[in-house]
N, C-alpha and C positions, 0 to 999 in steps of 0.2 A: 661496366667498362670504365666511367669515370672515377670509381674509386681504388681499380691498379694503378692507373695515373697518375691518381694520389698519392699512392703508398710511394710509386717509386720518385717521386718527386722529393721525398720527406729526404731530409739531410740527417748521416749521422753522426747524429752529437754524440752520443754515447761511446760511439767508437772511437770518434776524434779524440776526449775524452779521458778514455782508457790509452791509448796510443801517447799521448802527452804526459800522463802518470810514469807508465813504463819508462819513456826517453827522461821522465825528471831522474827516478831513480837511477835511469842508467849511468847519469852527468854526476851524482850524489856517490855513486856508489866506491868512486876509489879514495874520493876524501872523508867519508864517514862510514865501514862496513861495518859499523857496530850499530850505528842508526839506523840504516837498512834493514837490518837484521830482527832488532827490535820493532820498528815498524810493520815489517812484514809481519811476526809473531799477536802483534797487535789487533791488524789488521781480521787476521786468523779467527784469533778469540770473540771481536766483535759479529764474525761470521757467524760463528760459533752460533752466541746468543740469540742472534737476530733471524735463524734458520727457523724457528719456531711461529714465529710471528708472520714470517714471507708464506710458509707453508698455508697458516690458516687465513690470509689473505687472497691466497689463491684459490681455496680449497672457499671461501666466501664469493668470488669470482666466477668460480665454476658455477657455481648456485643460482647464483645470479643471470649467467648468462644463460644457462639451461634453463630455469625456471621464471625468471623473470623477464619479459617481453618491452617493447621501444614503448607500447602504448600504456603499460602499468608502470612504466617507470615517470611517460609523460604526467598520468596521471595523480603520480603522488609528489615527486617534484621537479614537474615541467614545468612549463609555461603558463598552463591553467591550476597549478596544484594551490595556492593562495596560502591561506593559514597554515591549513595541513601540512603545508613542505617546509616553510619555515620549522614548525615545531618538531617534526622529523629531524630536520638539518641538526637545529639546535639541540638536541635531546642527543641523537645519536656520536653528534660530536663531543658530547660531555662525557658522555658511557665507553668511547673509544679509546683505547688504550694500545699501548708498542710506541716505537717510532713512528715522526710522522712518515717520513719517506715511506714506510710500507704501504701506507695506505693510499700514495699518489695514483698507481694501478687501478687501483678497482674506482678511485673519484673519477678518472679518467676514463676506463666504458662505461662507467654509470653518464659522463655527459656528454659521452659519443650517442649513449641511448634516448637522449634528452635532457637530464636534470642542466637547471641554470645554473649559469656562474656564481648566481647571489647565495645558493644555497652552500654552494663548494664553502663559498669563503665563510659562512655563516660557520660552516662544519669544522673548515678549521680554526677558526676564529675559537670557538667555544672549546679545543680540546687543549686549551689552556685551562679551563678547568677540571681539579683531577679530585673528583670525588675521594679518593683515599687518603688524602691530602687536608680535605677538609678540618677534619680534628684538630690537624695538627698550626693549622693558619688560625683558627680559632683561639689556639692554646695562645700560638706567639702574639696574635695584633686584635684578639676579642670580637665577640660576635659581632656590633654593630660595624666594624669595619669590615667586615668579612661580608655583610651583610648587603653594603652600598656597592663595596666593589663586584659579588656575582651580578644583581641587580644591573648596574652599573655595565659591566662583560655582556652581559646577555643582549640590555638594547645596544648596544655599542655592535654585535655581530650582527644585529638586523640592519643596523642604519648602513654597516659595511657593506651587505650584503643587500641589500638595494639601490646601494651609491653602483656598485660595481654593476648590477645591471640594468639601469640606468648608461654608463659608459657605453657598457656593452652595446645598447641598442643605439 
């Protein structure tokens, strides 16, 4: 019962949002229908791309939510998960790849299911590093700086992500 309550209490922003885009273009659209036009096209193509990525974000989602349970999720990074969920965070954030925005979804029931905030931000913290990438930072600034700086990234998303929950609590 308390969580219909919830739900309808939630404001939305999304729609607000979207309602504010449409009136911007509306006000845009008799001094510029060439930008309009192009924007929307834009907009389009971006869809386009990112349809791939939303798909197997959902389709991770589902999996998740069918097969993975509140107390295996506490388990590996809740509250009690310790090392473990750090090095999940950390690991899995480096190995992720698309947009971030796609993956705000599934961070978000992974910590309706428990996972902590410190992990979130450890997650996103570290998909600043993009293993495909690596070669090529090597090439331009040499391995020992490449070397300080992941170093460097890695404890920097822990300390983050223990300042945050720390706050949190």
């Amino acid at each position: 019962m308390k969580e219909n309550k919830k739900a309808k209490k939630e404001k939305p922003y999304g729609l607000v949002f979207l309602i504010l885009v449409i009136l911007t273009y509306l006000i845009i659209l008799p001094f510029k229908p060439e930008g309009i036009h192009k924007s929307i096209v834009e907009s389009g193509n971006l869809l386009i791309r990112i349809i791939p990525i939303i798909l197997l974000v959902i389709f991770f989602m589902g999996i998740i939510n069918y097969y993975v349970k509140p107390k295996t999720v506490s388990k590996y990074v809740g509250q009690g998960s310790g090392i473990k969920g750090w090095l999940l965070a950390v690991s899995t954030g480096i190995l992720s790849h698309g947009p971030i925005y796609a993956w705000y979804p599934l961070l978000s029931d992974l910590r309706k299911q428990g996972m902590r905030s410190g992990l979130v931000a450890a997650f996103l913290y570290n998909r600043a590093i993009k293993i495909p990438l690596l070669p090529l930072m090597i090439y331009y600034f040499g391995m020992p700086l490449v070397v300080v700086l992941l170093v460097y990234m890695l404890i920097a998303s822990v300390i983050e992500g223990l300042l945050i929950d720390v706050f949190e609590q």
